[in-house]
C-alpha positions in Angstrom: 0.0 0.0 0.0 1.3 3.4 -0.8 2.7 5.5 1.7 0.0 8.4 0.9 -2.9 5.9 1.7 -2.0 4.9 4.8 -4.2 6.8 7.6 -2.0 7.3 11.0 -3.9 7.2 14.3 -3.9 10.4 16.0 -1.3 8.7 18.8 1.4 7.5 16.3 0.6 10.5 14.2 2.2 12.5 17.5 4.7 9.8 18.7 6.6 10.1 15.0 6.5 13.8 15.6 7.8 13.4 18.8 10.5 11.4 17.9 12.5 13.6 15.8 14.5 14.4 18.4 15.6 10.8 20.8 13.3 10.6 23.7 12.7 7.8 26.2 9.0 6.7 26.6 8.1 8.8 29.7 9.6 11.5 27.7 7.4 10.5 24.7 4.1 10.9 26.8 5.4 14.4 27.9 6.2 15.9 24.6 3.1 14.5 22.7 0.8 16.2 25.9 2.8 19.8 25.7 2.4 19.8 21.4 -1.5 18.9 22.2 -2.1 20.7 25.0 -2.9 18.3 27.2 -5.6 17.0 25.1 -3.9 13.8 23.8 -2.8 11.7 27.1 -0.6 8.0 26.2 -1.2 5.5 28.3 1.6 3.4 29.0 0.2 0.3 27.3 -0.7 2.8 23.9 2.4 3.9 23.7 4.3 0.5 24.0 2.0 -1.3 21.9 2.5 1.5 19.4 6.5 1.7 19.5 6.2 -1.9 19.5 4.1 -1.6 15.9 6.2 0.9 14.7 9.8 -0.9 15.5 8.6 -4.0 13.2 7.6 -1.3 10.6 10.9 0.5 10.7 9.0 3.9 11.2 11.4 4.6 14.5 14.5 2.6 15.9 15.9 2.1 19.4 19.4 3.8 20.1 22.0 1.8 21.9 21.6 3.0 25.5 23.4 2.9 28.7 24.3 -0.6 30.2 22.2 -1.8 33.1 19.7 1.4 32.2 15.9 0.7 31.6 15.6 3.7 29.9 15.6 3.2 26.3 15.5 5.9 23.4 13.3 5.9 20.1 14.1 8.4 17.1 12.3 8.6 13.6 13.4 6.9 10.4 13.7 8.2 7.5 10.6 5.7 6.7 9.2 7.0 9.7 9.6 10.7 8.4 8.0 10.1 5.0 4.6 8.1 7.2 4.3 11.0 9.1 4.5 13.9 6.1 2.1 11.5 4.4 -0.5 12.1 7.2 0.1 15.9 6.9 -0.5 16.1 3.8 -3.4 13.9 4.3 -4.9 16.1 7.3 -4.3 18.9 4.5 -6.9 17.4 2.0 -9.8 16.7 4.9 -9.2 20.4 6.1 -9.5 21.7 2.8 -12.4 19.5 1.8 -14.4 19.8 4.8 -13.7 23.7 4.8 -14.9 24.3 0.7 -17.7 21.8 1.5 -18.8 23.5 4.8 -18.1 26.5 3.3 -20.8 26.2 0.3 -23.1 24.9 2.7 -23.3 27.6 4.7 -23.7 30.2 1.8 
């Protein structure tokens, strides 16, 4: 399936924007509630399920980290990069759909 019909959910759709700079999961949850202020809250089993999903796609990869550290760190793929762009500019079309439509029927 091409890239361009592929619809993101809203929480990978934010966890690949996140993740264009490395951040650990916690860290994850943190920036995707600041960019939607507040409104979008991961839960712990979303989030892993979802970096789990997107590993085995080779949207994001896992950095080497620390010995003996839990913590691990996610970035974006170049893969990764081109799913998410493909959801703007498929967020693009429904805005400017819905606007013309809405738009007409409200003239």
């Amino acid at each position: 399936m091409p890239i361009e019909n592929i619809a993101l959910t809203e929480a990978v759709y934010y966890i690949l924007l996140a993740l264009h700079s490395p951040l650990h999961g916690y860290g994850i949850m943190q920036k995707v509630g600041e960019m939607s202020g507040g409104r979008v809250r991961l839960a712990a089993g979303t989030l892993y399920g979802a970096i789990g999903t997107m590993l085995d796609k080779g949207w994001i990869n896992s950095l080497p980290g620390v010995q003996n550290s839990r913590k691990k760190e996610y970035q974006i793929t170049d893969l990764g990069k081109k799913m998410a762009e493909g959801e703007l500019h498929r967020l693009r079309e429904l805005i400017a759909n819905g606007e013309r439509i809405i738009e007409r029927m409200g003239n």
